[in-house]
C-alpha positions in Angstrom: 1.7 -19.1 -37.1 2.9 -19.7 -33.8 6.3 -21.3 -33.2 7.0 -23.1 -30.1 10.7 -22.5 -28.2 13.1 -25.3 -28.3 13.8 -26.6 -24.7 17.2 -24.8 -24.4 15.5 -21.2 -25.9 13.1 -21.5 -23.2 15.9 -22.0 -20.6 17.4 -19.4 -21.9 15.1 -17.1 -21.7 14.2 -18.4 -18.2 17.5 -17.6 -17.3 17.1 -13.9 -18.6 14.0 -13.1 -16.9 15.0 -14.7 -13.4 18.5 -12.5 -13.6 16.4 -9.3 -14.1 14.0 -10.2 -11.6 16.9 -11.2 -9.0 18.1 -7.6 -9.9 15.4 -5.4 -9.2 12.8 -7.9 -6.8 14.0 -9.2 -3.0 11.7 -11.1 -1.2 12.5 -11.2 2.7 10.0 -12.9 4.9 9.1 -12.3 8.1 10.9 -13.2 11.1 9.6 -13.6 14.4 11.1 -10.8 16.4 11.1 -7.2 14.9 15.4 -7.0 15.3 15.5 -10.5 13.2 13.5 -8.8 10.7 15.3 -5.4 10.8 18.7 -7.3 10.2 17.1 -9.4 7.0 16.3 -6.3 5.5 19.6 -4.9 6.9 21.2 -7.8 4.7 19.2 -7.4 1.6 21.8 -5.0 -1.0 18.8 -3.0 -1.6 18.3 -2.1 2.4 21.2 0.4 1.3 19.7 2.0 -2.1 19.4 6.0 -1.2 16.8 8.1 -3.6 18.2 10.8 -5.3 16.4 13.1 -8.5 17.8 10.6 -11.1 16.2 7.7 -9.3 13.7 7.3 -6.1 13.5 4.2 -3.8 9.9 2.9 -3.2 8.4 1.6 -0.1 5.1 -0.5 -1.3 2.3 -1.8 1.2 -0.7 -3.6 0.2 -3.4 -4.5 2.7 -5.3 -6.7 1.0 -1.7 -8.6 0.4 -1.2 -8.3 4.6 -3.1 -11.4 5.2 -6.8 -13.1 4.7 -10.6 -12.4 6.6 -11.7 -14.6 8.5 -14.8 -14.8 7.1 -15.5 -14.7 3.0 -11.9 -14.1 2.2 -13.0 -14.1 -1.4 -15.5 -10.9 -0.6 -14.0 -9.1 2.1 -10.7 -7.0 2.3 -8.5 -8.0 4.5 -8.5 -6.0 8.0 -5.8 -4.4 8.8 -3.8 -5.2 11.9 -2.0 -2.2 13.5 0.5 -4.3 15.8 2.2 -6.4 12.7 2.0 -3.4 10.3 3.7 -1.1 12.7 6.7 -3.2 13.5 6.5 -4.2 9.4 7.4 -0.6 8.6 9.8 0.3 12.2 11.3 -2.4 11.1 11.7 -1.3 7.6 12.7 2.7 8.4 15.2 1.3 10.6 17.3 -1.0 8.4 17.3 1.8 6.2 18.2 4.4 8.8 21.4 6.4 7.9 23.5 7.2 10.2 22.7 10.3 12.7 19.3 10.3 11.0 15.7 9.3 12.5 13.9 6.2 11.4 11.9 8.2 9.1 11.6 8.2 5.2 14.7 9.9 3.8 14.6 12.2 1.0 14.4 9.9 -2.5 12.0 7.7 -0.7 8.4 7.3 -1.6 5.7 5.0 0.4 3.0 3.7 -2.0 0.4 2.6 0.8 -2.6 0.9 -0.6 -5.6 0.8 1.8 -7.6 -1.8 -0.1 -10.5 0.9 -1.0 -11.5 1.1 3.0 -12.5 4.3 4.8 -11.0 5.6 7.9 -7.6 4.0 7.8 -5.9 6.8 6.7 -4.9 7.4 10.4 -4.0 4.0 11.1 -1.8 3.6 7.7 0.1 7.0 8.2 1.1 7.0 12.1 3.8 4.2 12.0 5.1 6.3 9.6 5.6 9.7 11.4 6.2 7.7 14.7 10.2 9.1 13.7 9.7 12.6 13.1 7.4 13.1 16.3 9.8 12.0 18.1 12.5 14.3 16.9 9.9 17.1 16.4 9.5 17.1 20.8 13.1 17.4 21.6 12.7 20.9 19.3 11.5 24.4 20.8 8.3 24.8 22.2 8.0 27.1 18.6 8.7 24.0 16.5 6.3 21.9 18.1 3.3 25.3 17.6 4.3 25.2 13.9 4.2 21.4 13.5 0.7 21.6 15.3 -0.6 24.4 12.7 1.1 22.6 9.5 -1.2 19.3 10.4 -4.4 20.9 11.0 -6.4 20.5 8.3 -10.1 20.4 7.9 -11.6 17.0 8.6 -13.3 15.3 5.3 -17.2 15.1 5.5 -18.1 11.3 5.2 -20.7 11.1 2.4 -22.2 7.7 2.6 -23.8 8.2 -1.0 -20.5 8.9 -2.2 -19.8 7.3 -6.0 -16.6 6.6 -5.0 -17.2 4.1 -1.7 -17.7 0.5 -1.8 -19.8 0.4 1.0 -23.0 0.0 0.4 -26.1 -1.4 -1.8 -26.5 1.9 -4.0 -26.2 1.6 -7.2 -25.4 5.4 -8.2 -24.3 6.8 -11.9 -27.0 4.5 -14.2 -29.2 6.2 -16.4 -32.6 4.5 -16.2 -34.3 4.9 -20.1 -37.8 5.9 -20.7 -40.4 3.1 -20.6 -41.7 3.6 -23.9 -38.3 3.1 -25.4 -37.9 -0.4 -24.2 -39.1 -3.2 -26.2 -42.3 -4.9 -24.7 -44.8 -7.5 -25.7 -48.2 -8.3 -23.9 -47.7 -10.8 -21.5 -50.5 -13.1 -23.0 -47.9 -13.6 -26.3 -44.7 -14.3 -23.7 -46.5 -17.7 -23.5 
C-alpha cells in the first residue's frame, strides 16, 4: 500500500536532499573570457579541496554533455571542439593551481574523461591536460627531456575496423545464426 507524503514531509525531505546536494554538487557556468571563468571556479569552496589517500578530488568531462551536432543530435555524438575544451580544463588546473606548482593535476586528483565511445580522440582529450607538465618538463636537462621522450613512447594501437567493441559501422558481430532445420517453418501455400 502506498502512502502518499503530507505537504510539509515532502518539504522536508526536499529540504534534505537539496542541503546534500548543495554539499557535494557546484554548478559554475561558463563565462565568456577564460580569467572570468578561472575566478568562478576560483570562488567555488570546492576550487580549494586537495586529494589526499583518505579522499581523492575528481575532475569529470563528458563529451556528449559538451554541446549538441548539428545534424541528428538524437543519433550522433556530439563533436568535440578542441578550442572551448582546452580553455574549459586551463581554466580548471589553474583555479586549482597551488602555489609554486604548475597548472597540472596535483596528486589526489583524478580526471574521469569520457570520449562518448569515439575513436581517435585520445590525443585531442589528453593534451590540454599535459600542456603543464611539458612546459615544466623543457626548462629541465636535456636528460629529463630523453627520459620523458622514452617514458611516452609506446606502441601505436592497430585500428581494427571489425572490432566488437566500435560503434562505427553496419556489422553486426557476436550473433549466433541457428541451423535452418531448427527453425519453425510452414509452406508458404498454408501462410495464406
Amino acid at each position: 500500500m502506498e502512502e502518499k507524503m503530507s505537504k510539509h514531509e515532502a518539504e522536508e525531505w526536499r529540504q534534505h536532499m537539496l542541503k546534500n546536494l548543495r554539499a557535494q554538487i557546484r554548478f559554475v557556468s561558463d563565462k565568456k573570457s577564460a580569467a572570468e571563468l578561472e575566478q568562478a571556479i576560483k570562488d567555488c569552496p570546492f576550487a580549494k579541496l586537495q586529494g589526499d589517500p583518505t579522499g581523492l578530488v575528481l575532475l569529470h568531462f563528458d563529451v556528449k554533455k559538451f554541446g549538441e551536432p548539428a545534424t541528428r543530435p538524437d543519433l550522433r555524438i556530439t563533436p568535440l571542439r578542441d578550442g572551448p575544451y582546452t580553455r574549459l580544463v586551463r581554466a580548471v588546473l589553474t583555479a586549482r593551481q597551488l602555489e609554486g606548482c604548475p597548472a597540472t593535476l596535483q596528486t589526489g586528483d583524478v580526471a574521469v574523461i569520457l570520449d562518448g565511445g569515439k575513436k581517435g580522440s585520445k590525443l585531442k582529450l589528453l593534451t590540454p591536460w599535459k600542456e603543464g607538465t611539458q612546459k615544466e618538463a623543457k626548462k629541465g636537462s636535456k636528460q629529463e627531456d630523453e627520459e620523458e621522450q622514452d617514458a611516452e613512447a609506446e606502441p601505436a594501437e592497430e585500428e581494427d575496423e571489425d572490432d566488437p567493441r566500435s560503434s562505427t559501422g553496419d556489422l553486426i558481430q557476436g550473433v549466433a545464426v541457428p541451423a535452418i532445420s531448427d527453425e519453425w517453418s510452414i509452406p508458404w501455400r498454408e501462410k495464406k
